[in-house]
Residue frames as qw, qx, qy, qz and C-alpha x, y, z in Angstrom:
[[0.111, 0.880, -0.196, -0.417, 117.27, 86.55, -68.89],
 [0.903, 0.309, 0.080, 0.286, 118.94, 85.48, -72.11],
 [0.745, -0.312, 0.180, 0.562, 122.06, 85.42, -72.91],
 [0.560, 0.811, -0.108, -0.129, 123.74, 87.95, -75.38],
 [0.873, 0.340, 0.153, 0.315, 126.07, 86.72, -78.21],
 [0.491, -0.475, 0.340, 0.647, 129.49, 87.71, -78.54],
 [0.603, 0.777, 0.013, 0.181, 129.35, 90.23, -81.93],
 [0.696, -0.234, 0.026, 0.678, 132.51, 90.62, -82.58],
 [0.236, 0.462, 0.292, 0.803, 131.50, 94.10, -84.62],
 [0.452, -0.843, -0.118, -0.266, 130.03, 95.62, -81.61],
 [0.749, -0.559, 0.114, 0.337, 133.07, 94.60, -79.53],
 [0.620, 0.136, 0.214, 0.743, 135.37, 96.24, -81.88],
 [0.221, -0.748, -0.215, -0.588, 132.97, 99.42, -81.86],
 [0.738, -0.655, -0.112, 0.118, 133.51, 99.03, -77.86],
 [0.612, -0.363, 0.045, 0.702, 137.80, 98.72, -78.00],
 [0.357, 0.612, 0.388, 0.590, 137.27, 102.14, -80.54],
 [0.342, -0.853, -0.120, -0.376, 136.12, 104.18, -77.90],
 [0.529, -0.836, 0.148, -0.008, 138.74, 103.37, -75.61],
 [0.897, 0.313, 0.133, 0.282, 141.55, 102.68, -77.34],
 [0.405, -0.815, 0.129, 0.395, 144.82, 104.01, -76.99],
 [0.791, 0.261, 0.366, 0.416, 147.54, 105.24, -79.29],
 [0.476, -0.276, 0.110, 0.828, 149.24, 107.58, -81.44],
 [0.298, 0.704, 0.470, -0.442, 147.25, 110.58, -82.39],
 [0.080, -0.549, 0.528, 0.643, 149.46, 111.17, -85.11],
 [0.136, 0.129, 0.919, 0.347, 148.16, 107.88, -87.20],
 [0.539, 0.005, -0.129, -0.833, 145.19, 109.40, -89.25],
 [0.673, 0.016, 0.365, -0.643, 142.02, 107.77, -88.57],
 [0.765, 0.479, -0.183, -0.389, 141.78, 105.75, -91.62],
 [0.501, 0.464, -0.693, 0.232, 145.21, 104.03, -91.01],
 [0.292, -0.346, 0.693, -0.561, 144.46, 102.68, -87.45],
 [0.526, -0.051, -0.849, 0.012, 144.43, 98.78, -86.71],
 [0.488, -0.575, 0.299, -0.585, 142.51, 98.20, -83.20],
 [0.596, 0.119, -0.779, 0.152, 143.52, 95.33, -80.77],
 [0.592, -0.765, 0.141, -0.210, 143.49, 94.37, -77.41],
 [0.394, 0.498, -0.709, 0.308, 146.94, 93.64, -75.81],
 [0.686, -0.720, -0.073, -0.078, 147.84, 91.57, -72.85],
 [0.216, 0.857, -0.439, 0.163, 151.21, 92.38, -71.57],
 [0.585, 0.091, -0.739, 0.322, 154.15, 89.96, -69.99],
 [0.634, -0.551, -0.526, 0.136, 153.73, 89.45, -66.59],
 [0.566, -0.487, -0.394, 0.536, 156.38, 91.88, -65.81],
 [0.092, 0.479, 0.408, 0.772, 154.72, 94.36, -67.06],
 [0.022, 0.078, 0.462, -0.883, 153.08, 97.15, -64.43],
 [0.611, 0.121, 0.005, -0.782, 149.71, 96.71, -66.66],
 [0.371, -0.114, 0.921, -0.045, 148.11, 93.86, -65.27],
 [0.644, 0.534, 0.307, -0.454, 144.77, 94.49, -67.68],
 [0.551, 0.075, 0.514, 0.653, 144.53, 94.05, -70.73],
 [0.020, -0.555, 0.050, 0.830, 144.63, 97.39, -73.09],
 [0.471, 0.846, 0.211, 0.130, 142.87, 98.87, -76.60],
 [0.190, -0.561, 0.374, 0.713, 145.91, 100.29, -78.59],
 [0.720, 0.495, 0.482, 0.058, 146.02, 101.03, -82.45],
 [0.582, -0.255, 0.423, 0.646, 148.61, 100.80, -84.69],
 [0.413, 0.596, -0.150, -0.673, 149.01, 101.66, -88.08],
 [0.948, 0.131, 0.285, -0.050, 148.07, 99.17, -90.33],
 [0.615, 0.712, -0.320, 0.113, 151.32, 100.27, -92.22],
 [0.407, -0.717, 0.439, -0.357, 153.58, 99.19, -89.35],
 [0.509, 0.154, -0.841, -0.098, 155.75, 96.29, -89.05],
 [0.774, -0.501, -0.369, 0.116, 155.08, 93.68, -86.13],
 [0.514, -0.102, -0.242, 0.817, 158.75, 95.27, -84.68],
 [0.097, 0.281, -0.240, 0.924, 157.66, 98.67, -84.54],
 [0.569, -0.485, -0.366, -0.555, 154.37, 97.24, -82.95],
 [0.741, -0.251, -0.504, 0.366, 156.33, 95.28, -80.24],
 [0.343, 0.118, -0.134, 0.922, 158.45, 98.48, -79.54],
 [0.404, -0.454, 0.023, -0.794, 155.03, 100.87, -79.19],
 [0.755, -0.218, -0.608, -0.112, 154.12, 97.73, -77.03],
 [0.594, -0.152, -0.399, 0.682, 157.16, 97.83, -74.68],
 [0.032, -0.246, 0.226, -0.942, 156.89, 101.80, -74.23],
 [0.496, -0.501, -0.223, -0.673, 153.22, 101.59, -73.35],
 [0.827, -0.460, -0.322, -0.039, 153.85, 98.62, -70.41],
 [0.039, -0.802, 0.534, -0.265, 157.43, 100.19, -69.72],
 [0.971, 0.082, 0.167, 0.147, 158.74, 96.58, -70.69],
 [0.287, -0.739, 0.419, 0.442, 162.08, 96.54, -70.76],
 [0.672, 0.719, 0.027, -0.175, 163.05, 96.17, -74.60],
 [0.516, -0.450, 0.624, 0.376, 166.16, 94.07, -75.39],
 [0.853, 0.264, 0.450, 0.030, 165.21, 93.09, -79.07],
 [0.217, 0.911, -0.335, 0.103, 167.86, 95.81, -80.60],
 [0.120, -0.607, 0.784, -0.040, 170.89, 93.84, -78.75],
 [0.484, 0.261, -0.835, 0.018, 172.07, 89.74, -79.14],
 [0.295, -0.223, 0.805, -0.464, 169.96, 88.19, -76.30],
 [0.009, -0.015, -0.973, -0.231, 168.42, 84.86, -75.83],
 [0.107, 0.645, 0.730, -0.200, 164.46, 86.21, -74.90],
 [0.125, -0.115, -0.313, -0.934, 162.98, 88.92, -77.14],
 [0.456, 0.440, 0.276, -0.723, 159.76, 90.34, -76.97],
 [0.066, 0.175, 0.868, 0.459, 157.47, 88.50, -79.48],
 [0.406, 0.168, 0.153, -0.885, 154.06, 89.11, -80.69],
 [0.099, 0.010, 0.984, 0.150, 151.23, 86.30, -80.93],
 [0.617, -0.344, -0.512, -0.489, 147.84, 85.69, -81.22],
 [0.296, -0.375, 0.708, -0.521, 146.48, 85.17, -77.55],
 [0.802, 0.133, 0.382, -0.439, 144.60, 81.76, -77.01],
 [0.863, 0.431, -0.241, -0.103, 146.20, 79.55, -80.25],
 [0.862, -0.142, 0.355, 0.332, 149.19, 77.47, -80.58],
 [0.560, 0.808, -0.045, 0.178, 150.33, 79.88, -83.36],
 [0.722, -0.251, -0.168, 0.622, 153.58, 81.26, -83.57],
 [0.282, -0.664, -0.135, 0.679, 154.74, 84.47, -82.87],
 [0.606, 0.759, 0.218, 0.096, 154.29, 86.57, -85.90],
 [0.640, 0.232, 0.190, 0.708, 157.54, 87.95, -87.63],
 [0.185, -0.633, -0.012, 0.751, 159.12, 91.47, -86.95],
 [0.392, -0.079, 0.598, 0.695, 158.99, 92.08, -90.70],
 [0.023, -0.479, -0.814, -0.328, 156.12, 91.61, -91.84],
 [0.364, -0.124, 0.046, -0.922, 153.08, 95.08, -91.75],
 [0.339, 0.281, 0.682, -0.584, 149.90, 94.60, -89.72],
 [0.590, 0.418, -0.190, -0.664, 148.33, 95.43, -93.23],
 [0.282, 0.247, -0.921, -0.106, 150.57, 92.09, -94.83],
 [0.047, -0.021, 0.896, -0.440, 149.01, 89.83, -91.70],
 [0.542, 0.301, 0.296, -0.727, 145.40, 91.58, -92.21],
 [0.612, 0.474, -0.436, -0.458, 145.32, 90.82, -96.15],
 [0.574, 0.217, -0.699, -0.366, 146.36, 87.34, -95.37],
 [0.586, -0.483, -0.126, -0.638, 143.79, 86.68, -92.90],
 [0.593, -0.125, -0.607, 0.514, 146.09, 85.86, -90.17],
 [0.318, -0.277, -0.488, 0.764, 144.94, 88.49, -88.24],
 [0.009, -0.595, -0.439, -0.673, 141.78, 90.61, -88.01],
 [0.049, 0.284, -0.476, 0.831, 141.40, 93.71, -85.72],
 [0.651, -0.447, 0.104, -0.605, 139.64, 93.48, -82.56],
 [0.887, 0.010, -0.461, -0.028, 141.54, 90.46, -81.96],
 [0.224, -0.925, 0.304, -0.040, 143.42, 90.26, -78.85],
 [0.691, 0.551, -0.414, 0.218, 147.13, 89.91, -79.00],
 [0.733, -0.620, 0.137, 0.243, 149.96, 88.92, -76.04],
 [0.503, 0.652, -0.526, 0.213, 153.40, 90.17, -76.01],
 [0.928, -0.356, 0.104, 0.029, 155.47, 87.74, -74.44],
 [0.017, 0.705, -0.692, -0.155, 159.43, 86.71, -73.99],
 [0.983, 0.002, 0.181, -0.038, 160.61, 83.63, -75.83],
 [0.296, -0.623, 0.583, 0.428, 163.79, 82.55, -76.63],
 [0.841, 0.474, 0.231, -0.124, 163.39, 81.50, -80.55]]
């Protein structure tokens, strides 16, 4: 039996259909990912969510934290925040500033990728 190839445009058709998120964010405006949450996170899978592509990384962390009911410290002066990375690279953690649109357009990031939120102390 042969193998089949990893499309990455069928697997993005795939996290569509199950994909979680706000129903508010018209169709047209919706980034898809897969997340994998911190460890102490109650979801041990990993999840389809989608953002708006207008959205910074911070308010992506934040819809992040509510969905794993992660506790969410990045509002007060401590040394581990909630970051967002690429899973699998050496990258760093993308900036709280910066829109999912910003990240798309400069092909750091392209949807159907999956992402990890993690604490780090930066």
């Amino acid at each position: 039996m042969p193998k089949t190839k990893y499309n990455p445009k069928i697997e993005l058709i795939k996290l569509k259909m199950k994909a979680t998120g706000d129903d508010f964010i018209p169709t047209q405006q919706r980034v898809y990912f897969n997340v994998s949450f911190p460890k102490e996170s109650k979801q041990s899978k990993d999840l389809g969510m989608y953002f708006s592509k207008d959205w910074s990384v911070g308010k992506v962390v934040d819809r992040i934290a509510q969905q794993g009911k992660i506790r969410n410290d990045n509002n007060t002066s401590t040394s581990e925040r909630l970051h967002l990375r690429l899973t699998d690279t050496d990258d760093d953690a993308f900036e709280f500033g910066i829109t999912l649109k910003e990240l798309i357009e400069a092909g750091k990031l392209e949807q159907g990728q999956r992402l990890t939120l993690e604490r780090l102390s930066l």
